[in-house]
Structure formats: C-alpha cells, structure tokens
N, C-alpha and C positions, 0 to 999 in steps of 0.2 A: 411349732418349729423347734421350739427345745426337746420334744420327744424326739425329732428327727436328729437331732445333732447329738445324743445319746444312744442313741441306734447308730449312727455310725461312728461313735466312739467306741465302742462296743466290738464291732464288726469287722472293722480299716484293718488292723493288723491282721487279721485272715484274708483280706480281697488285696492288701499291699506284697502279699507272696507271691501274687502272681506277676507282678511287675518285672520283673526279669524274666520270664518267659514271653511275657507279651512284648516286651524289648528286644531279647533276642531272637524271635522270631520277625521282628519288623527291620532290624537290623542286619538278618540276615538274604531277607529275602529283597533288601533295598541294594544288597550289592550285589547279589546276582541278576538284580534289574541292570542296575548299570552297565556288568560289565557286559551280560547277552544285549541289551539296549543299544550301546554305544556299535558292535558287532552288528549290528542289524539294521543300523543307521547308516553305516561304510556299505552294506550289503546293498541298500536302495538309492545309495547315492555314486557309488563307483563299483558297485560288483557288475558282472556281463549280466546277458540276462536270467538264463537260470538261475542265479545266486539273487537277483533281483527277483524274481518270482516265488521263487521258495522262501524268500521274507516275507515279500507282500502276503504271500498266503498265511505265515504265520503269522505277521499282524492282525492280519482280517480275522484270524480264528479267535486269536485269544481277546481279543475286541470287541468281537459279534457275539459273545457268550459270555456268562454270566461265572464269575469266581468261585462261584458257591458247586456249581457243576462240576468245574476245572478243579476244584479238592476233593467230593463226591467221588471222581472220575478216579483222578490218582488213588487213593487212600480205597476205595472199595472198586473200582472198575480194573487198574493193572493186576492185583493178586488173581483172578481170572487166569490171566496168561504167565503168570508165576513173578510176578512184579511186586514185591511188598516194602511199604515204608511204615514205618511206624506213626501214629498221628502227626508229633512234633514236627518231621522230616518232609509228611508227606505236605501238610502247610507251607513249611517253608518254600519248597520246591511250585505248588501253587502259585503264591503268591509271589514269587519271585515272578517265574514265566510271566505270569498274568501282568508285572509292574512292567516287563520289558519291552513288551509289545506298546505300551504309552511312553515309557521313556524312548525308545526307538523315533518315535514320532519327535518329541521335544528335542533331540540331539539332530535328530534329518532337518527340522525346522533351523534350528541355532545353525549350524552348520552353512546351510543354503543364505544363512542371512547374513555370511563372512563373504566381501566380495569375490567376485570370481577370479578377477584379477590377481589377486594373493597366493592362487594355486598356479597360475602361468609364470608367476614373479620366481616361484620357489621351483618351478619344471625348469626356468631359465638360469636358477643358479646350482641346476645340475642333481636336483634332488630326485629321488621319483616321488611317484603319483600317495603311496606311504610314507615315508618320509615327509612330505609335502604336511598328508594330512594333520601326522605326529607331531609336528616340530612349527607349523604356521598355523591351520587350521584351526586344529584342535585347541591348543590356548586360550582361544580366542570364543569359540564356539560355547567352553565350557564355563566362559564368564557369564555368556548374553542366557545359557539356558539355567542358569540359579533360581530364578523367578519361579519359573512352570516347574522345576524340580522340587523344588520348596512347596510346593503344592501336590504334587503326588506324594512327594514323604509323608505328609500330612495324613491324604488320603488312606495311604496304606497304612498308617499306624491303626486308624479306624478299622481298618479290613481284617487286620488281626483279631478281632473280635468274632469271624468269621469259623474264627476254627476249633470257635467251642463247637461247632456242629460234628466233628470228627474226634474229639474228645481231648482235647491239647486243655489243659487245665488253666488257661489263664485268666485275666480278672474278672472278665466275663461268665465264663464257664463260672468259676466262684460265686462270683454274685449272683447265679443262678441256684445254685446250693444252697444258699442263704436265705433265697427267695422262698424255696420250698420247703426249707425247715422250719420258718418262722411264718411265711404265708403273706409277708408282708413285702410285696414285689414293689410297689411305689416308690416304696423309701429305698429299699436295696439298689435298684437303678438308676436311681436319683444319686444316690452317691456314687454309680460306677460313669456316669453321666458326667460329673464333675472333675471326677479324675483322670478321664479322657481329657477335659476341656485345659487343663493344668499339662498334660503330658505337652496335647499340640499345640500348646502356648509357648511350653518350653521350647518345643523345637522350631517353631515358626520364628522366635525370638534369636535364636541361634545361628539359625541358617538366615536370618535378617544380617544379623552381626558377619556369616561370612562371606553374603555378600557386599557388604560394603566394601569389608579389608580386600578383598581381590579384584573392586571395580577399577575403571582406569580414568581419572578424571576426565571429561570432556568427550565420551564413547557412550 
C-alpha cells in the first residue's frame, strides 16, 4: 500500500491539471442541460403538438443511444458535411444535449407533480399560460426536482471521463498517459478512481446543502 500512496504522490500533480477541464466541461455541459431541458419540458407539457412531437423525438433519440456515439458523431461524423468542433467543444456540446434529454424528463416530472389547480389559480388572476409557468409553477417545480438533479450532476461529472475518447485531455485521458508510461494501469486508476469519488462527494455534499436552504418546510 505505501508503494501505492508514493506512486500517487508522484503522479497527483500531473492528473490534478486536468481537473479544471474536466470541471469545465461538466459544468458547461450541465447548463446547457438545463437550460435545452427545462425548454423541452414546457415543449411536452404545454407546447401544441408538433412542438410536442419534435421533443419526444428528441428525447427518445438522445435516450435510445449511447453518449459515447452522440460524441463519435459530433466530433468525427459533422466535419463530413463541413461541421467541425474541436474536441473540447465538441464534448461539451455532447454532453450537454445528451444531459437534456434526462433533465427534460426530471423538470416534465417535477412540474406535473405542482398541482393543476395552481395553473387555473394564476390563468384566473390574469396571467397567461407563461407567465403562469414563470412566476407559479416554475418556483416550485425547481424545488421538488433538486433530488433527481443532484443525481444527474453526479452522473455527468463521470461522463466527462467519456471524452478522453475524442482526445479532451482531462484526468482520465492523463491517467491514461501515465498508465502507458509506466505500465502500471492498477495503481494509476486506482487513484483516478478516488478522485472521482472526492469530486461527487463534493458535489453531492453541496447540492445536499442547497437543497435544504431552498426547501419549504412542511412540502
């Protein structure tokens, strides 16, 4: 165990460089979840029906198929048709879509589970059907869905690990480096293993903390 714990003292500061790219791409692609999520969740719940249907299908798409394709896709299938992102960008974009299509779900859930009554209360005090959502719904929706969000952040912070396949340098891709310089993949993984388990500790810790400050007692 002590050869191991000098092998990643050794090493940590070349695999801890990558922690800000694997942050900002998890970060980045967590609010483009949101914001095409939350968009997509209004789409299946109060759009007419082709705005309904051209969701569902994009939910069903990026749901039914695997992340690792949907980066593939972007990053080597668009330049084909003259479509190029760089790894970093093209991850992000990945990942985001792919998060939106499950937050969509979590926000269409949360939402549906804000009584119905609340939307005729706020049509009767002159609002519309927007408004309504904005200003009563929504509030409300984005308390009860902290829980399952907190659990896709999670998730996607792992996923980010996804995009060493496309060559995004982060601590993966590193620890991969490491692995093949020295040959010693056990221990390398073993410590990038750990530092996953620390990131969504922190953040599961965090997003515990703001759920609470934003519960409503007795709801």
């Amino acid at each position: 165990m002590s050869e191991w714990f000098d092998f990643a003292i050794e090493h940590l500061p070349y695999v801890l460089q990558g922690i800000p790219t694997t942050l900002g791409l998890w970060a980045s692609a967590m609010v483009i979840g949101a914001a095409l999520g939350l968009v997509l969740a209004w789409a299946r719940i109060y759009g007419s029906r082709p705005i309904y249907l051209a969701a569902t299908v994009y939910v069903e798409i990026f749901r039914g198929t695997p992340m690792l394709v949907q980066m593939l896709f972007i990053y080597l299938g668009l330049p084909e048709i003259g479509i190029v992102f760089d790894p970093l960008t093209a991850a992000i974009i990945a990942i985001g879509l792919n998060t939106a299509a499950y937050q969509a779900e979590y926000f269409r859930g949360a939402v549906r589970s804000v009584p119905v009554g609340q939307m005729a209360a706020a049509r009767a005090l002159g609002m519309g059907q927007f408004q309504g959502f904005k200003n009563i719904i929504l509030p409300q929706a984005l308390r009860r869905v902290i829980p399952q969000w907190s659990n896709e952040a999670i998730l996607e912070l792992k996923y980010t690990s996804i995009a060493y396949a496309i060559g995004v340098t982060e601590i993966t891709a590193r620890a991969e480096k490491i692995g093949y310089e020295t040959f010693q993949f056990f221990e390398v993984f073993l410590l990038i293993a750990a530092i996953y388990v620390v990131m969504t500790s922190v953040v599961a810790q965090i997003l515990l903390f703001v759920e609470k400050r934003v519960s409503v007692p007795g709801l």
